[in-house]
N, C-alpha and C positions, 0 to 999 in steps of 0.2 A: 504493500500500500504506500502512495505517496506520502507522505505524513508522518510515516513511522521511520526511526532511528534507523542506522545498518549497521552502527556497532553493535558485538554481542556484547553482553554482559558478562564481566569477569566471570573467570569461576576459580574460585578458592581453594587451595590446595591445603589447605589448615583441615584436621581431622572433625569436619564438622557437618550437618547438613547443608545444605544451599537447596530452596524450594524456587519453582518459577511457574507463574502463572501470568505472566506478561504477554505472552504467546501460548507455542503446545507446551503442554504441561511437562515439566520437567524434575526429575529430582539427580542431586549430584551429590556424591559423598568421597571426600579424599578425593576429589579431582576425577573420579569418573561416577560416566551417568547409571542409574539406578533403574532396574527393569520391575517396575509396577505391577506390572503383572493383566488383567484384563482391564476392556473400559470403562468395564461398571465398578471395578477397582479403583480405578483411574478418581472416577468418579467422585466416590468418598473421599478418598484425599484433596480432592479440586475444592469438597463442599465443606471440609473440616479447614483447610488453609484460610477461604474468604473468612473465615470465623477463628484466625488464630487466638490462641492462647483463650478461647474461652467455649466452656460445654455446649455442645451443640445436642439437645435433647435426639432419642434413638426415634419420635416419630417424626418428627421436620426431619432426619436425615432419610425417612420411608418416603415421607413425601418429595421432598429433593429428588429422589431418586427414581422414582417410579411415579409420580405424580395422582393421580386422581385415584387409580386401576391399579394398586399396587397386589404384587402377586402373595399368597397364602404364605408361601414361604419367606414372603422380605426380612422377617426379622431373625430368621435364622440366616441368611443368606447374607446379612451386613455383621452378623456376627464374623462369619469365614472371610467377607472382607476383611474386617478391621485385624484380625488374627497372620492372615496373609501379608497385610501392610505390615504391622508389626514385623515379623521376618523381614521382609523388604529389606527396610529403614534400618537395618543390623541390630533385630532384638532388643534395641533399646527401647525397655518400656517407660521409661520417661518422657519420651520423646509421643508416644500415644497412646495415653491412658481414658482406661474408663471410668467414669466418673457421674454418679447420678446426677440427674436422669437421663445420660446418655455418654457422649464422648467429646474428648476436648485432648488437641494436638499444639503440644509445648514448643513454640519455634522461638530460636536464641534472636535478639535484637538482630539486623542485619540480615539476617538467612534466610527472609521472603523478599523476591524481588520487590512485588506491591507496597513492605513495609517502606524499603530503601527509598522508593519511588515518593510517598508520601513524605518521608521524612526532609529530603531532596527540596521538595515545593514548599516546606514548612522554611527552609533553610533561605529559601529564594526572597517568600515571602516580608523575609527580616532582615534583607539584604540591606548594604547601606548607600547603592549606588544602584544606573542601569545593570555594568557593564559586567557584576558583578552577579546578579539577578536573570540575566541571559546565561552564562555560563553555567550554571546551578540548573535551569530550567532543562537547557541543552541537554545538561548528564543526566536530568530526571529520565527525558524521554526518550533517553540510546536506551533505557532498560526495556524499553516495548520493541519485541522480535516481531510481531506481528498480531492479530488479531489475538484477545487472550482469549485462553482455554481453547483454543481453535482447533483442537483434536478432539474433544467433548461438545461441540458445537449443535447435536441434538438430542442432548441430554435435557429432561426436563428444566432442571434449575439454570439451566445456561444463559436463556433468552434476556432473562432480567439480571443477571449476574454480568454479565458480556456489559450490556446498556450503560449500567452502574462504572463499570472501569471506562468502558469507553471515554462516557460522559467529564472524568476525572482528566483523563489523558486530553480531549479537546479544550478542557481549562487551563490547563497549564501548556500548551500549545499558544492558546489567544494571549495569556499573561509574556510567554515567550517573548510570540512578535511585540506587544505591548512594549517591552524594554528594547526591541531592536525598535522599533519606531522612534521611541526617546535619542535614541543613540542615532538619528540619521541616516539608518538603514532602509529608508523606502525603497530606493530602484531596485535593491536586489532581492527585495521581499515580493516585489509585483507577481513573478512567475509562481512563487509557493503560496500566495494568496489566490491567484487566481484554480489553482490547482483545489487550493482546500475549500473553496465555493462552490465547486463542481462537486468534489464526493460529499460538500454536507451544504444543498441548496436553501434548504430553509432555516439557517442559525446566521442571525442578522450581525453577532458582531465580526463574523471573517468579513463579512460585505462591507462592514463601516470600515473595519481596516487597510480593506482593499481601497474602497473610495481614498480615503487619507492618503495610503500611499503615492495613489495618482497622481492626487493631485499635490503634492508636493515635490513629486517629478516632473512638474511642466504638463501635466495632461490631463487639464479640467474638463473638458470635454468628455475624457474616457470615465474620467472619475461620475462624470451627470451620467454618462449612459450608463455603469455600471448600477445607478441609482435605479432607475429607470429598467436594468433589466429585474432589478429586487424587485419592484413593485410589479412586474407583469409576470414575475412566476409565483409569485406571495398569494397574489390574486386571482390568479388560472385555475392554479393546483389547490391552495389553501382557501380561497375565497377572504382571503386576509390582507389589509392595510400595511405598507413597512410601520416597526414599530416607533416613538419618539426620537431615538438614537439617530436611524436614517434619516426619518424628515427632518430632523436639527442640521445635522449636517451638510443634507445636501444644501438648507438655506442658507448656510455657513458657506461653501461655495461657492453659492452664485453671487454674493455679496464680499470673496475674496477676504473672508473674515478674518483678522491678522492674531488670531484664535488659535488657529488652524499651523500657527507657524511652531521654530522649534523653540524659541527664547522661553517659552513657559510664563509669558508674562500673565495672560491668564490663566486660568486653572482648568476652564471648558467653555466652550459657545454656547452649551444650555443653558447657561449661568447669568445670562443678558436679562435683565428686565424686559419683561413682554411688551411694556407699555414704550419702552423705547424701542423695541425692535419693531414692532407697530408703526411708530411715527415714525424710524427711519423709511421704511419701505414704502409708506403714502408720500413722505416727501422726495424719494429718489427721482431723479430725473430719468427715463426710460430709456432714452437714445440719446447720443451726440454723434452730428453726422457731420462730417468733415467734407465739403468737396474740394476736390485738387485739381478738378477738369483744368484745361487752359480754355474753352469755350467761354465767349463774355456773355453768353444766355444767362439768366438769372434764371434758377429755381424755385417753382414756387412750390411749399409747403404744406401749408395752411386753406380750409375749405372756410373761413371764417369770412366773415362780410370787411375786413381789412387787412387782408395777408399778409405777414411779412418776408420779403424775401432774404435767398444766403448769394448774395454774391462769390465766383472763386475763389478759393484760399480764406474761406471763415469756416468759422463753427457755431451749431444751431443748438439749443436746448428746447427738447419737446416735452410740454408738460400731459402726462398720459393723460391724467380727469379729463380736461377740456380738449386733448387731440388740436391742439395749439403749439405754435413757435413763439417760446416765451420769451430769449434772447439769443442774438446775435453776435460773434464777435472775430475782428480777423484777427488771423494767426498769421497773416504773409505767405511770403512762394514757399517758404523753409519752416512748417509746423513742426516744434516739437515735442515731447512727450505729453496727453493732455490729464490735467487734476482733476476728476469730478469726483461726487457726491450727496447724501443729498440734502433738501434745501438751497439748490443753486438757484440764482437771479443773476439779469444779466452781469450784477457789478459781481457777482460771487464767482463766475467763471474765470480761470484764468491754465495756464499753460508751463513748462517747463520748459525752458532753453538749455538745452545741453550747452 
Protein backbone atom coordinates (compact mmCIF):
# COMPACT_ATOMS: atom_id res chain seq x y z
CA UNK A 1 0.00 0.00 0.00
CA UNK A 2 1.13 3.45 -0.65
CA UNK A 3 1.17 4.84 2.79
CA UNK A 4 2.76 2.33 4.41
CA UNK A 5 6.59 2.33 5.63
CA UNK A 6 9.04 -0.23 3.64
CA UNK A 7 11.27 -0.49 6.51
CA UNK A 8 10.91 -3.73 8.53
CA UNK A 9 11.00 -3.53 11.92
CA UNK A 10 13.89 -4.40 13.81
CA UNK A 11 13.89 -7.67 15.21
CA UNK A 12 15.60 -8.25 18.47
CA UNK A 13 18.19 -10.77 19.07
CA UNK A 14 17.96 -10.36 23.03
CA UNK A 15 16.23 -13.73 24.48
CA UNK A 16 12.85 -12.38 24.59
CA UNK A 17 9.44 -12.38 22.65
CA UNK A 18 8.98 -9.77 19.90
CA UNK A 19 4.91 -9.91 18.84
CA UNK A 20 3.73 -8.01 15.43
CA UNK A 21 0.42 -7.36 14.46
CA UNK A 22 1.27 -4.23 12.40
CA UNK A 23 0.83 -6.41 9.26
CA UNK A 24 0.80 -10.67 9.02
CA UNK A 25 0.97 -11.72 12.38
CA UNK A 26 4.00 -12.51 13.52
CA UNK A 27 5.86 -13.89 16.55
CA UNK A 28 9.88 -13.96 16.94
CA UNK A 29 11.84 -15.36 19.63
CA UNK A 30 15.90 -15.11 19.99
CA UNK A 31 15.89 -13.65 16.57
CA UNK A 32 13.99 -16.37 14.76
CA UNK A 33 10.37 -16.46 13.75
CA UNK A 34 7.91 -18.64 15.68
CA UNK A 35 5.59 -21.39 13.89
CA UNK A 36 1.99 -20.67 15.53
CA UNK A 37 0.62 -23.31 14.40
CA UNK A 38 -3.13 -23.00 12.61
CA UNK A 39 -5.23 -19.95 11.87
CA UNK A 40 -7.75 -20.36 14.28
CA UNK A 41 -4.58 -20.43 16.44
CA UNK A 42 -3.39 -17.62 14.94
CA UNK A 43 -6.25 -16.26 15.93
CA UNK A 44 -6.37 -16.20 19.75
CA UNK A 45 -3.01 -14.90 19.99
CA UNK A 46 -4.00 -11.85 17.37
CA UNK A 47 -7.34 -11.41 19.91
CA UNK A 48 -5.25 -11.87 23.34
CA UNK A 49 -2.39 -9.36 21.87
CA UNK A 50 -5.20 -6.29 20.85
CA UNK A 51 -5.92 -6.99 24.67
CA UNK A 52 -2.35 -7.03 26.02
CA UNK A 53 -1.56 -7.57 29.44
CA UNK A 54 -5.05 -7.79 30.52
CA UNK A 55 -7.90 -10.87 30.94
CA UNK A 56 -9.77 -11.36 28.11
CA UNK A 57 -12.96 -13.40 29.41
CA UNK A 58 -13.13 -17.21 27.63
CA UNK A 59 -16.79 -16.14 26.17
CA UNK A 60 -15.61 -12.75 24.04
CA UNK A 61 -12.77 -14.98 23.03
CA UNK A 62 -15.94 -17.62 21.66
CA UNK A 63 -17.28 -14.93 20.37
CA UNK A 64 -14.20 -13.24 18.61
CA UNK A 65 -13.63 -16.25 17.21
CA UNK A 66 -16.60 -17.99 15.94
CA UNK A 67 -18.85 -15.05 16.17
CA UNK A 68 -22.62 -15.50 16.25
CA UNK A 69 -22.66 -19.60 15.32
CA UNK A 70 -20.09 -20.64 17.49
CA UNK A 71 -19.53 -24.58 17.28
CA UNK A 72 -20.58 -27.05 20.51
CA UNK A 73 -17.16 -27.74 20.89
CA UNK A 74 -15.54 -23.84 21.11
CA UNK A 75 -14.65 -24.17 24.59
CA UNK A 76 -12.92 -27.19 24.44
CA UNK A 77 -11.24 -26.31 21.32
CA UNK A 78 -9.61 -22.69 22.61
CA UNK A 79 -8.75 -24.60 25.56
CA UNK A 80 -6.11 -26.93 22.93
CA UNK A 81 -5.53 -23.54 21.41
CA UNK A 82 -4.23 -21.77 24.35
CA UNK A 83 -2.27 -25.16 25.48
CA UNK A 84 -0.62 -25.32 21.87
CA UNK A 85 0.36 -21.43 22.14
CA UNK A 86 1.79 -22.06 25.34
CA UNK A 87 4.25 -24.67 23.67
CA UNK A 88 4.62 -22.33 20.82
CA UNK A 89 5.90 -19.28 22.89
CA UNK A 90 8.61 -21.88 24.61
CA UNK A 91 6.51 -23.18 27.72
CA UNK A 92 6.65 -20.06 29.30
CA UNK A 93 3.77 -19.89 31.35
CA UNK A 94 4.20 -16.51 32.32
CA UNK A 95 4.11 -15.20 29.31
CA UNK A 96 0.03 -16.84 28.94
CA UNK A 97 -1.79 -17.53 31.76
CA UNK A 98 -5.10 -18.32 32.77
CA UNK A 99 -6.71 -16.36 34.67
CA UNK A 100 -10.58 -15.83 35.63
CA UNK A 101 -12.71 -15.56 33.85
CA UNK A 102 -10.73 -16.29 31.12
CA UNK A 103 -7.06 -15.54 29.67
CA UNK A 104 -4.73 -12.79 29.63
CA UNK A 105 -1.06 -12.74 27.78
CA UNK A 106 1.93 -10.80 29.70
CA UNK A 107 3.80 -8.82 26.93
CA UNK A 108 7.22 -7.13 28.30
CA UNK A 109 7.08 -3.08 27.51
CA UNK A 110 8.57 -2.96 23.86
CA UNK A 111 7.69 -6.59 22.54
CA UNK A 112 4.33 -5.50 20.73
CA UNK A 113 4.96 -3.78 17.73
CA UNK A 114 1.26 -1.75 18.34
CA UNK A 115 2.72 -1.00 21.96
CA UNK A 116 6.01 0.80 20.37
CA UNK A 117 3.98 2.28 17.77
CA UNK A 118 1.73 4.19 20.21
CA UNK A 119 4.36 4.88 22.60
CA UNK A 120 6.29 6.48 19.38
CA UNK A 121 3.02 9.02 18.64
CA UNK A 122 2.88 9.80 22.47
CA UNK A 123 6.61 10.68 22.16
CA UNK A 124 5.88 13.00 18.88
CA UNK A 125 3.04 14.29 20.49
CA UNK A 126 5.59 16.03 23.32
CA UNK A 127 7.89 16.94 20.83
CA UNK A 128 9.54 20.38 21.22
CA UNK A 129 9.83 21.22 17.61
CA UNK A 130 8.45 20.25 13.88
CA UNK A 131 11.57 18.73 12.85
CA UNK A 132 11.71 16.61 15.62
CA UNK A 133 7.93 15.50 15.75
CA UNK A 134 8.24 14.38 11.99
CA UNK A 135 11.09 12.02 12.71
CA UNK A 136 9.38 10.33 15.67
CA UNK A 137 6.12 10.07 13.41
CA UNK A 138 8.31 8.64 10.56
CA UNK A 139 9.78 5.78 12.99
CA UNK A 140 6.00 5.22 14.31
CA UNK A 141 4.99 4.36 10.94
CA UNK A 142 8.12 2.13 9.30
CA UNK A 143 6.59 -0.32 12.13
CA UNK A 144 3.35 -0.93 9.76
CA UNK A 145 4.44 -3.83 7.13
CA UNK A 146 1.22 -3.76 5.66
CA UNK A 147 -2.33 -4.05 6.29
CA UNK A 148 -2.55 -5.43 10.04
CA UNK A 149 -3.49 -8.95 10.84
CA UNK A 150 -3.65 -9.25 7.05
CA UNK A 151 -3.28 -13.12 7.27
CA UNK A 152 -6.40 -13.37 9.72
CA UNK A 153 -8.34 -10.84 7.57
CA UNK A 154 -11.78 -13.15 7.65
CA UNK A 155 -11.75 -13.91 10.93
CA UNK A 156 -14.72 -12.66 12.74
CA UNK A 157 -13.01 -10.14 15.02
CA UNK A 158 -10.87 -8.63 12.28
CA UNK A 159 -13.31 -6.25 10.43
CA UNK A 160 -13.59 -3.96 13.48
CA UNK A 161 -10.03 -4.64 14.82
CA UNK A 162 -8.30 -3.98 11.39
CA UNK A 163 -10.71 -0.35 11.35
CA UNK A 164 -9.60 0.58 14.92
CA UNK A 165 -5.49 0.31 13.90
CA UNK A 166 -6.10 1.41 10.65
CA UNK A 167 -7.85 4.46 11.97
CA UNK A 168 -4.72 5.02 14.50
CA UNK A 169 -2.10 4.68 11.65
CA UNK A 170 -4.08 7.47 9.25
CA UNK A 171 -3.77 9.86 12.45
CA UNK A 172 -0.59 9.86 12.81
CA UNK A 173 0.06 9.85 9.19
CA UNK A 174 -2.12 13.55 8.94
CA UNK A 175 -0.12 14.62 12.36
CA UNK A 176 3.08 13.56 10.15
CA UNK A 177 2.41 15.78 7.11
CA UNK A 178 1.03 18.25 9.60
CA UNK A 179 4.89 18.92 10.92
CA UNK A 180 6.38 18.47 7.31
CA UNK A 181 3.83 21.22 6.26
CA UNK A 182 5.31 23.55 9.36
CA UNK A 183 8.73 22.69 8.17
CA UNK A 184 8.05 23.83 4.34
CA UNK A 185 7.72 20.80 2.82
CA UNK A 186 4.69 21.30 0.56
CA UNK A 187 6.06 20.59 -3.07
CA UNK A 188 7.32 17.39 -2.16
CA UNK A 189 4.26 16.38 -0.08
CA UNK A 190 1.87 17.11 -3.21
CA UNK A 191 2.57 13.41 -4.93
CA UNK A 192 2.00 11.58 -1.25
CA UNK A 193 -1.09 13.76 -0.67
CA UNK A 194 -2.55 13.22 -3.78
CA UNK A 195 -1.96 9.53 -3.59
CA UNK A 196 -3.54 9.31 0.15
CA UNK A 197 -6.88 11.13 -1.30
CA UNK A 198 -7.34 8.56 -3.74
CA UNK A 199 -7.04 5.37 -1.33
CA UNK A 200 -9.14 7.33 1.51
CA UNK A 201 -11.76 9.76 -0.79
CA UNK A 202 -13.83 10.65 1.81
CA UNK A 203 -11.50 11.98 5.02
CA UNK A 204 -11.52 15.77 4.59
CA UNK A 205 -8.20 16.44 6.36
CA UNK A 206 -5.75 14.79 3.54
CA UNK A 207 -7.82 17.07 1.11
CA UNK A 208 -7.26 20.32 3.26
CA UNK A 209 -3.62 19.34 3.30
CA UNK A 210 -3.51 18.72 -0.06
CA UNK A 211 -5.31 22.04 -0.93
CA UNK A 212 -2.59 23.99 1.50
CA UNK A 213 0.13 22.37 -0.11
CA UNK A 214 -0.90 23.63 -3.48
CA UNK A 215 -1.24 26.34 -2.89
CA UNK A 216 1.69 27.22 -1.35
CA UNK A 217 3.57 25.91 -4.35
CA UNK A 218 2.33 28.56 -6.66
CA UNK A 219 -0.86 26.41 -7.69
CA UNK A 220 -4.12 28.16 -6.55
CA UNK A 221 -5.82 27.12 -9.13
CA UNK A 222 -5.06 23.32 -8.55
CA UNK A 223 -5.46 23.92 -4.91
CA UNK A 224 -9.63 25.44 -5.93
CA UNK A 225 -10.12 22.47 -8.18
CA UNK A 226 -8.91 20.14 -5.64
CA UNK A 227 -11.72 21.83 -3.46
CA UNK A 228 -14.14 21.42 -5.87
CA UNK A 229 -13.20 17.91 -6.74
CA UNK A 230 -14.12 17.20 -2.41
CA UNK A 231 -17.36 18.63 -2.89
CA UNK A 232 -18.47 16.80 -6.17
CA UNK A 233 -17.43 13.36 -4.62
CA UNK A 234 -18.63 14.21 -0.97
CA UNK A 235 -21.82 14.94 -2.75
CA UNK A 236 -22.25 12.17 -5.48
CA UNK A 237 -21.36 9.28 -3.30
CA UNK A 238 -22.19 10.73 0.31
CA UNK A 239 -24.88 13.17 -0.45
CA UNK A 240 -22.64 15.35 1.92
CA UNK A 241 -21.43 19.02 2.05
CA UNK A 242 -17.31 19.50 2.55
CA UNK A 243 -17.01 19.88 6.20
CA UNK A 244 -16.17 23.64 7.90
CA UNK A 245 -12.29 22.91 7.57
CA UNK A 246 -12.66 22.82 3.59
CA UNK A 247 -15.05 25.69 3.15
CA UNK A 248 -12.70 27.89 5.41
CA UNK A 249 -10.11 27.26 3.48
CA UNK A 250 -10.99 27.27 0.24
CA UNK A 251 -12.37 31.20 1.25
CA UNK A 252 -8.98 31.51 2.71
CA UNK A 253 -7.72 31.05 -0.99
CA UNK A 254 -9.56 32.94 -2.89
CA UNK A 255 -8.91 35.91 -0.72
CA UNK A 256 -4.98 34.92 -0.77
CA UNK A 257 -5.23 34.96 3.11
CA UNK A 258 -1.63 35.79 4.52
CA UNK A 259 -3.04 32.88 7.16
CA UNK A 260 -2.25 30.45 4.92
CA UNK A 261 1.44 31.44 4.84
CA UNK A 262 4.58 29.99 6.86
CA UNK A 263 5.44 32.82 9.43
CA UNK A 264 2.61 31.57 11.82
CA UNK A 265 1.72 34.86 12.50
CA UNK A 266 -1.75 33.78 12.87
CA UNK A 267 -2.72 30.70 14.40
CA UNK A 268 -5.62 29.62 11.67
CA UNK A 269 -8.03 31.42 9.12
CA UNK A 270 -11.01 30.13 11.12
CA UNK A 271 -10.12 32.37 13.75
CA UNK A 272 -11.24 35.64 11.68
CA UNK A 273 -14.23 37.40 13.20
CA UNK A 274 -17.35 36.46 10.82
CA UNK A 275 -18.51 39.90 11.13
CA UNK A 276 -15.26 41.10 9.55
CA UNK A 277 -14.93 38.52 7.13
CA UNK A 278 -18.55 39.57 6.09
CA UNK A 279 -17.71 43.01 5.55
CA UNK A 280 -14.43 42.34 3.93
CA UNK A 281 -16.05 40.23 1.10
CA UNK A 282 -19.22 42.92 0.55
CA UNK A 283 -16.73 45.53 0.27
CA UNK A 284 -14.14 43.64 -2.10
CA UNK A 285 -13.87 45.09 -5.33
CA UNK A 286 -14.80 42.16 -7.83
CA UNK A 287 -12.44 42.93 -10.85
CA UNK A 288 -9.74 45.35 -11.85
CA UNK A 289 -9.27 45.34 -15.52
CA UNK A 290 -6.31 46.64 -16.86
CA UNK A 291 -6.28 47.44 -20.77
CA UNK A 292 -2.91 47.78 -22.57
CA UNK A 293 -4.43 47.66 -26.01
CA UNK A 294 -2.54 50.55 -28.12
CA UNK A 295 -6.02 51.01 -29.92
CA UNK A 296 -7.36 54.84 -28.91
CA UNK A 297 -11.02 53.37 -28.90
CA UNK A 298 -12.29 53.93 -25.46
CA UNK A 299 -14.00 51.06 -23.77
CA UNK A 300 -17.07 51.35 -22.60
CA UNK A 301 -18.12 49.50 -19.21
CA UNK A 302 -20.87 50.50 -17.72
CA UNK A 303 -24.80 50.00 -18.91
CA UNK A 304 -25.65 52.89 -16.53
CA UNK A 305 -27.41 56.18 -17.88
CA UNK A 306 -23.63 57.81 -17.49
CA UNK A 307 -20.90 55.51 -18.31
CA UNK A 308 -17.73 55.98 -17.58
CA UNK A 309 -15.08 55.16 -19.63
CA UNK A 310 -11.09 53.35 -19.35
CA UNK A 311 -9.02 54.96 -21.75
CA UNK A 312 -5.55 52.60 -22.64
CA UNK A 313 -3.02 52.18 -20.15
CA UNK A 314 -5.79 52.64 -16.99
CA UNK A 315 -7.29 50.62 -14.55
CA UNK A 316 -11.18 50.21 -13.66
CA UNK A 317 -12.77 49.31 -10.34
CA UNK A 318 -16.08 47.49 -10.71
CA UNK A 319 -18.39 47.60 -7.97
CA UNK A 320 -20.34 44.15 -8.13
CA UNK A 321 -23.98 45.51 -6.11
CA UNK A 322 -24.43 48.09 -8.77
CA UNK A 323 -22.56 46.33 -11.83
CA UNK A 324 -20.98 49.99 -12.19
CA UNK A 325 -17.29 51.40 -12.83
CA UNK A 326 -16.78 53.08 -9.68
CA UNK A 327 -13.11 54.60 -10.48
CA UNK A 328 -10.64 55.10 -12.94
CA UNK A 329 -7.05 55.40 -12.86
CA UNK A 330 -3.94 55.44 -15.35
CA UNK A 331 -1.17 53.57 -14.64
CA UNK A 332 0.99 54.62 -18.15
CA UNK A 333 2.58 52.42 -21.07
CA UNK A 334 4.68 50.70 -18.08
CA UNK A 335 1.97 49.34 -15.29
CA UNK A 336 3.39 47.87 -12.55
CA UNK A 337 2.49 45.45 -9.98
CA UNK A 338 -1.37 46.44 -8.83
CA UNK A 339 -2.51 46.89 -4.74
CA UNK A 340 -6.18 46.18 -4.31
CA UNK A 341 -8.54 45.31 -1.73
CA UNK A 342 -11.23 45.85 -0.39
CA UNK A 343 -13.19 49.04 0.28
CA UNK A 344 -11.32 50.63 -2.77
CA UNK A 345 -12.50 54.22 -4.08
CA UNK A 346 -11.09 55.94 -6.77
CA UNK A 347 -8.45 57.93 -4.23
CA UNK A 348 -7.94 54.28 -2.56
CA UNK A 349 -6.53 52.77 -5.77
CA UNK A 350 -3.05 52.92 -6.37
CA UNK A 351 -0.10 50.62 -7.92
CA UNK A 352 3.45 49.46 -7.34
CA UNK A 353 6.43 50.68 -9.25
CA UNK A 354 9.12 48.21 -9.35
Amino acid sequence: MSAFGSTEAAVTAAPKLQFRILGPHEVWRDGAIVDLGTRKQRAVLAVLLLNANRVVPTERLIDELWGDKPPETARSALQVYVAALRKALGGEVSALRTSAPGYVLDVEPGALDLDRFTALRAEAQGAGDEERRSEVLREALELWRDTPLADLSTEPFAAKAVARLEEQRLEALEQRIDADLALGRHASLVLELEALVAEQPYRERPRAQLMLALYRSGRQADALRAYQTARRTLGDELGLEPGPELRELEAAILRHDARLSLDGSVASAAEEPAQHFASRRALMVAAVVLVVAAASAALLLSDGPTPLTVPPGSVAAIDPAENEVVAVLSVGSRPGPIAYGAGLSGSAISRAVP
